[in-house]
Every structure is written in C-alpha cells, then in structure tokens.
C-alpha positions, -999 to 999 in steps of 0.1 A, spaced: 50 485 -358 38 515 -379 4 512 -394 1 506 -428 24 499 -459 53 517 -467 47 537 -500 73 543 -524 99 568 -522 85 602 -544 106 631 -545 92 652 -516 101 624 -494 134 623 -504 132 663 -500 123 660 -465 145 630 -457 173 658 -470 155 682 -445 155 662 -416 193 657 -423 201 689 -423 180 702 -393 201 676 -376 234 690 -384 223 724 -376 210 712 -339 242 696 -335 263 726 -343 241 749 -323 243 723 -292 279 727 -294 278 763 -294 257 761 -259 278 733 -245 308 758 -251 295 792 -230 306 784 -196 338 774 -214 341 808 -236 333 826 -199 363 807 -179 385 813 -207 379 846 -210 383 849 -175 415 829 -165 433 845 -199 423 881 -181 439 875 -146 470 858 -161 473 891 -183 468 913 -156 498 895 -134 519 896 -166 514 863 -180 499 866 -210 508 836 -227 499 814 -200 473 831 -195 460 819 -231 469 786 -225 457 777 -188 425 796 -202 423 769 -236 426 741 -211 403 749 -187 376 762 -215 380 727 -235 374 709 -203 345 726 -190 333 723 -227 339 685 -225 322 681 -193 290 697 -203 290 681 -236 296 641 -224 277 647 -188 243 668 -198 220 642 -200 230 620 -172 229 654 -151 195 659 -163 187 622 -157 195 623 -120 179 659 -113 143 640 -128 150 612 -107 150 587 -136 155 551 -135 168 527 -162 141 503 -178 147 474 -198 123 452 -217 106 437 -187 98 471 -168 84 486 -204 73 454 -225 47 472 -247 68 504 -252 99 486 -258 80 468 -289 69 493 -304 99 516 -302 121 488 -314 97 489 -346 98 524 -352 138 527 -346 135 497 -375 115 524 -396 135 554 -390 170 541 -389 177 549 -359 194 526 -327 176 517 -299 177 542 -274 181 538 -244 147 538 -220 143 550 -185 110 556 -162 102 585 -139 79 577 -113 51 597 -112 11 594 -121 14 627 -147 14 613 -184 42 625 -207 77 620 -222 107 632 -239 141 622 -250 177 638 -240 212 632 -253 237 647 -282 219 626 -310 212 595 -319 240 571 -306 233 587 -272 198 589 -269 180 585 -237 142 581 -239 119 590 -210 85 579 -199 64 586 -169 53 560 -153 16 572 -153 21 572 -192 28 539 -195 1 527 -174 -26 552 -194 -20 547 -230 -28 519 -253 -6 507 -284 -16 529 -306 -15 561 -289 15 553 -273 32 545 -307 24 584 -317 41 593 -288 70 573 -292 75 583 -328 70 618 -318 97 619 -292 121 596 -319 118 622 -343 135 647 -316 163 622 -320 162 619 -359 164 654 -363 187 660 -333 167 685 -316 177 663 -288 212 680 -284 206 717 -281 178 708 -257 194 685 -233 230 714 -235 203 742 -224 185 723 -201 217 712 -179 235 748 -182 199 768 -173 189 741 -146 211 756 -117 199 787 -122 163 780 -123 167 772 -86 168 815 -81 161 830 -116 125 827 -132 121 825 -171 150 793 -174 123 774 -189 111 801 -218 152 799 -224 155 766 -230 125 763 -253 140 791 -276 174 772 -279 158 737 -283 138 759 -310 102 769 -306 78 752 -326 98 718 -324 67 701 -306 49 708 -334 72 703 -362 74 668 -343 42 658 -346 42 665 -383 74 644 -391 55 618 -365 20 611 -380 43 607 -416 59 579 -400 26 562 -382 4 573 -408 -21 576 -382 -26 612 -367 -58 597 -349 -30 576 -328 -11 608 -316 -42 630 -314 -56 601 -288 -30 606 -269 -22 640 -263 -60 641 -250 -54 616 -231 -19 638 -221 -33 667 -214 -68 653 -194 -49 636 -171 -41 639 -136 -13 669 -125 14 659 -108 8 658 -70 18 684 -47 56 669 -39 65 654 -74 97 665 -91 78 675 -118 53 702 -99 68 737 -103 107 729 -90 133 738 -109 136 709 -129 102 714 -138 105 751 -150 138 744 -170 128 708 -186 87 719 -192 89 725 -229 108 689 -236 82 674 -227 55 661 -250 28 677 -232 42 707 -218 44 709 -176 21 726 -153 42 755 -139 22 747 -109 -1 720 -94 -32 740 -99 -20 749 -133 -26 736 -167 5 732 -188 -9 751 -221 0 786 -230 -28 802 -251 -13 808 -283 22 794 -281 22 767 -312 37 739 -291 12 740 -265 -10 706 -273 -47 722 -282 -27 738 -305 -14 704 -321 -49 684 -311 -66 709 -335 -38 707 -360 -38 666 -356 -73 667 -370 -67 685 -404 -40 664 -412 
C-alpha cells in the first residue's frame, strides 16, 4: 500500500485530479487520430482508383469500409501486437506475488482496475504499460526487475507506470508503437517518433504525479538507480538494439540501450532517468 495517510482533499488537488482528467481525454483523442493514418492512406487510396475507373461513388464507399476496418484493427489489436513482438508472457498472482500486492493497492488508491500483468524474460530491469486506457491496460515487467527491487522501490515503479494508465498516455503510445514498429525493421529514428506522439517529457511528468501518490520520492529515486546500474541486456535479448527495441525504448521506465554497449540516457533529454534521479531528490 502507499506510504503514509491520505491528506485531505485541498483545492490544488482537486485541480490536478481535473488535470489528470483532462490529459486523459486528450491522449485518447490523439490515439485515435494515430490509430486512424493507415486508414486515412487506404481510403484515400481505394477512393482514387475507383475515381479514376469511373466509379466514384463506390469508390467513396469501398474506401469508408476499408479505412474504418483498418482503423478498427489497429485500434483493438495494438497492444497484443506489441505484446507478442516483446515476447511477453501472462503473469498472475503466483508468478508476481509481491508486485501483484502492491499494484492491487495502488489501483485501490488511484481508481483504477487491475491491470492486467505480463513478464518479459530477460535480466535488464525496467517496465511499462500498453493498451487504449484503463479498462485495457496491460502492465509489463522484466523479469530481472522483479527479481532486483524491493517493495518499496518497486511500488514507485509501479505507481509510475499506473499513472501512464490514469492519464492515458498509455493509448497514443501503444497506437505509435504498433504502426512505427514495422518500419523500424529498415528506417532508423522510429523510436524518436514514437516518443514525440506518446509526448516527450511524459517520463517525467510521471514521476511527478507518482511520488504524489507514494509520498515517497526516496522509493522511486531507489529504483531508477537501481534501473539504470543494472545489467544491459545480453547480446541476443529482444530488447538489445532490434526493432522492437528502437520503436518501444522510450515506454519504458528507464529508457533502452540502443545497443548492448550502450547506456540508455540521452544527455539532456528530460525523460532520460539522471535527469529524474536529480529531480527525485528536490522533491
């Protein structure tokens, strides 16, 4: 559970509760937006070769239907697509005891459902949730983070990552991230792409709206050290410079290596964790 008592509610908490709300509905309607592209493109497309044979009108139509369903299919199938490219399994109470606890006390805290939890194997310590908000939420731990971090440090992470949900961050992240994924495979930069639609400086924003609902920065500033001083993923892991690498490494909680010699901080960039760490301690 949280550390601490609850206080009572004061104005600027109901002004951020107000905030949180409406960051929400703005991530939502700016998923939908990115989940719509490739259907605006086929539209566009079928609507122009049915014009050109004189068919204009079914042209429109066949072009609607195709759009809405390719719109549809990114928009219900983005996270398990994600899911399966980071090779992620489903954990239940029994694989994740300790993290399963504590997130079921900070859902309590947030109002928010459980979400549902699922492992990736690998010894690199980090996180991050997927989905289109909150009733679809998928939350994602490494394995090496689960073995690393004790309750309370994984509690900042875990109310770090739950606050991508609360303020749906979740949704424009996880739309980028499936749509720019393919292309990462030939094109360089996917991953700069997606962090600019999930919204720079959510990492940060995150740990703010975090350490409110601990009320323990110490907690969350443990743990990204911890994060960040642990080991890189191995030569062959999933999550060592492939594609799915590049295009997820800024959902993370600790950003990705881009390689296995690499560090995953970018001097400067405001989401990059000694960034955070140094903010964590002033607050």
């Amino acid at each position: 559970m949280p550390h601490g008592s609850a206080p009572a509610p004061t104005p600027s908490g109901f002004v951020e509760r107000r905030d949180v709300a409406a960051a929400s509905h703005r991530n939502r309607r700016r998923a939908r937006a990115i989940a719509a592209l490739p259907g605006v493109v086929v539209f566009g497309v079928v609507a122009l070769v049915l014009t050109g044979v004189g068919a204009p009108l079914a042209g429109l139509v066949a072009g609607a239907a195709a759009g809405a369903f390719l719109w549809a299919t990114v928009w219900l199938g983005a996270s398990s697509f994600v899911l399966r490219s980071l090779h992620a399994r489903r954990a239940d109470e029994e694989d994740l005891p300790g993290a399963y606890n504590l997130v079921e006390g900070l859902c309590a805290s947030m109002g928010l459902r459980l979400p549902a939890m699922w492992v990736v194997d690998d010894e690199i310590r980090d996180a991050l949730a997927l989905g289109r908000g909150p009733r679809t939420a998928a939350l994602v731990l490494t394995s090496g983070l689960a073995d690393a971090l004790g309750p309370v440090a994984m509690e900042g992470v875990l109310a770090h990552e739950l606050t991508h949900v609360k303020r749906g961050d979740v949704a424009p992240a996880t739309m980028s991230a499936a749509l720019l994924m393919p292309l990462a495979v030939f094109l360089p930069g996917m991953g700069a792409l997606v962090h600019r639609a999930a919204g720079r400086g959510r990492e940060f924003d995150a740990d703010r709206l975090a350490v409110a609902v601990t009320r323990y920065p110490p907690g969350l500033r443990e743990a990204l050290s911890e994060m960040v001083s642990g080991p890189l993923p191995r030569t062959r892991s999933l999550l060592a410079g492939s594609a799915v690498a590049r295009t997820t490494r800024w959902l993370w909680t600790v950003s990705l290596p881009v390689a296995v010699t690499a560090t995953s901080q970018v001097v400067g960039e405001l989401d990059a964790a000694p960034v955070r760490i140094a903010a964590l301690d002033e607050w």
